[in-house]
Wavefront OBJ file of the C-alpha trace (Angstrom):
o trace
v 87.699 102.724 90.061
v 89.518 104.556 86.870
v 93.341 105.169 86.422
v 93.535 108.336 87.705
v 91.542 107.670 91.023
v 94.617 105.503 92.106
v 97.094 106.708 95.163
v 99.327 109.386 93.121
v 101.959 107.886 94.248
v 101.108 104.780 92.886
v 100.876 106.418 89.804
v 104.360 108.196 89.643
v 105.740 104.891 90.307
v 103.994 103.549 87.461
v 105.195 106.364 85.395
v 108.896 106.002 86.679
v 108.808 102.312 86.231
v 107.950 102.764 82.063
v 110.323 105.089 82.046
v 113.423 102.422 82.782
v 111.500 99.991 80.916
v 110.243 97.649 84.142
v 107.409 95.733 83.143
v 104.095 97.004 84.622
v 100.687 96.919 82.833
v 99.703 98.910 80.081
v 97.043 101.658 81.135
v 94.586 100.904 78.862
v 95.314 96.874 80.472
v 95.113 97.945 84.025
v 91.897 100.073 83.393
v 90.030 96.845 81.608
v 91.725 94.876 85.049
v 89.761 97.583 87.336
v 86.617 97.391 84.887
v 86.789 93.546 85.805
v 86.935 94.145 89.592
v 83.804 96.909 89.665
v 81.639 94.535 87.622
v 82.293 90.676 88.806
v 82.922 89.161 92.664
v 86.473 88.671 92.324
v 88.035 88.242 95.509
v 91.287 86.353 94.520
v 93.831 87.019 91.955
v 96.927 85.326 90.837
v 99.437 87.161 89.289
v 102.151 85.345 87.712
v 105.072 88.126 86.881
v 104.755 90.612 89.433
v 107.512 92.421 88.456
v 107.476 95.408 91.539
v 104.057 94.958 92.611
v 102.762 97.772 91.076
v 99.809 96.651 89.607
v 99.087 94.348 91.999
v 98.818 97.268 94.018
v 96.145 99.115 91.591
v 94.465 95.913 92.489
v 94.505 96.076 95.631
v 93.585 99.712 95.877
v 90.342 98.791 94.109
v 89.126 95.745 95.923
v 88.639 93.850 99.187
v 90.378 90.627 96.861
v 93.076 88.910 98.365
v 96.258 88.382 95.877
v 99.047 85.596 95.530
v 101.770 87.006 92.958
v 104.812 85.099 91.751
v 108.060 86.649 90.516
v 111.067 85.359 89.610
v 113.850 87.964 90.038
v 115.076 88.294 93.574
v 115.593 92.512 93.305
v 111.923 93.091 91.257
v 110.380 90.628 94.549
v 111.956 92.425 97.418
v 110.460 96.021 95.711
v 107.196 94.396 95.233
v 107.677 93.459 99.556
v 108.395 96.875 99.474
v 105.466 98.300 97.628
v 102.924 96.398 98.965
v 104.031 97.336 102.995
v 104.422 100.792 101.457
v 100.739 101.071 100.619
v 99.506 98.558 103.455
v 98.603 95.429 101.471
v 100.827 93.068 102.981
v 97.944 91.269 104.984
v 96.219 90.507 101.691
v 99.364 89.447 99.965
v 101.194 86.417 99.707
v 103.915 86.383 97.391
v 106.411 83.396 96.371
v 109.636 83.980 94.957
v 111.098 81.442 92.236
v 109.807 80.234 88.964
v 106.254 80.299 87.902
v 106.474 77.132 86.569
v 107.186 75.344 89.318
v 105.297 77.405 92.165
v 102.027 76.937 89.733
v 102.294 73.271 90.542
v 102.158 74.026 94.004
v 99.284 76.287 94.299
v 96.062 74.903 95.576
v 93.980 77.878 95.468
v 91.080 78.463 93.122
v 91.003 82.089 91.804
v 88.451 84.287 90.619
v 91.223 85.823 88.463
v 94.729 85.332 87.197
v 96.778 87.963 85.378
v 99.785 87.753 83.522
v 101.187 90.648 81.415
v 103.341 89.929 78.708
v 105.287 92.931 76.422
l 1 2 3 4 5 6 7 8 9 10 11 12 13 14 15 16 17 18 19 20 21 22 23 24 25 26 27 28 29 30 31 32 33 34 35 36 37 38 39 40 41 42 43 44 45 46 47 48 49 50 51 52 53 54 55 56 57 58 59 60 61 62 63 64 65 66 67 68 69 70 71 72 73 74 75 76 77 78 79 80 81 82 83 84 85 86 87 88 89 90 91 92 93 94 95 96 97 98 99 100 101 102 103 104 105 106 107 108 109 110 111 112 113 114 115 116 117 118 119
């Protein structure tokens, strides 16, 4: 799947987030993070940062994977709730609010990818 294939929506939301400076991923990042899932089985994905869930949702959007994302502010997490019932993900999500560095310690999952995006 490319960029511009995403839910337009999506994309505006994307657009609006750079705009006030919320951290979603680069578009030349999210397009090598699609590349990833058309070419390898990746079926989970840990994201540690998730900011509003927006890119989780491009990943989403362009896979059958299942994603656990971790954020740490309590107003970025309850958008990212918001984004990812707004574009029906929620059964493939499982998101834990807190710091990374103590939720990591608790994860027992093996994943086929794990994405954090730093600016």
């Amino acid at each position: 799947m490319k960029l511009e294939e995403l839910d337009k929506r999506l994309l505006a939301l994307r657009t609006a987030a750079r705009e006030v400076r919320d951290p979603t991923a680069a578009d030349e990042t999210l397009e090598y993070l699609l590349h990833l899932l058309e070419t390898r089985e990746i079926r989970s994905i840990l994201e540690i940062g998730a900011a509003e869930g927006l890119t989780s949702c491009a990943l989403l959007s362009a896979s059958q994977a299942r994603l656990t994302a971790i954020e740490l502010d309590s107003g970025r997490a309850k958008r990212a709730r918001e984004h990812f019932e707004e574009f029906g993900f929620t059964s493939r999500v499982v998101l834990h609010e807190g710091d990374a560095g103590e939720i990591l310690r608790l994860l027992k999952e093996e994943y086929d990818l794990i994405f954090l995006y730093g600016t």
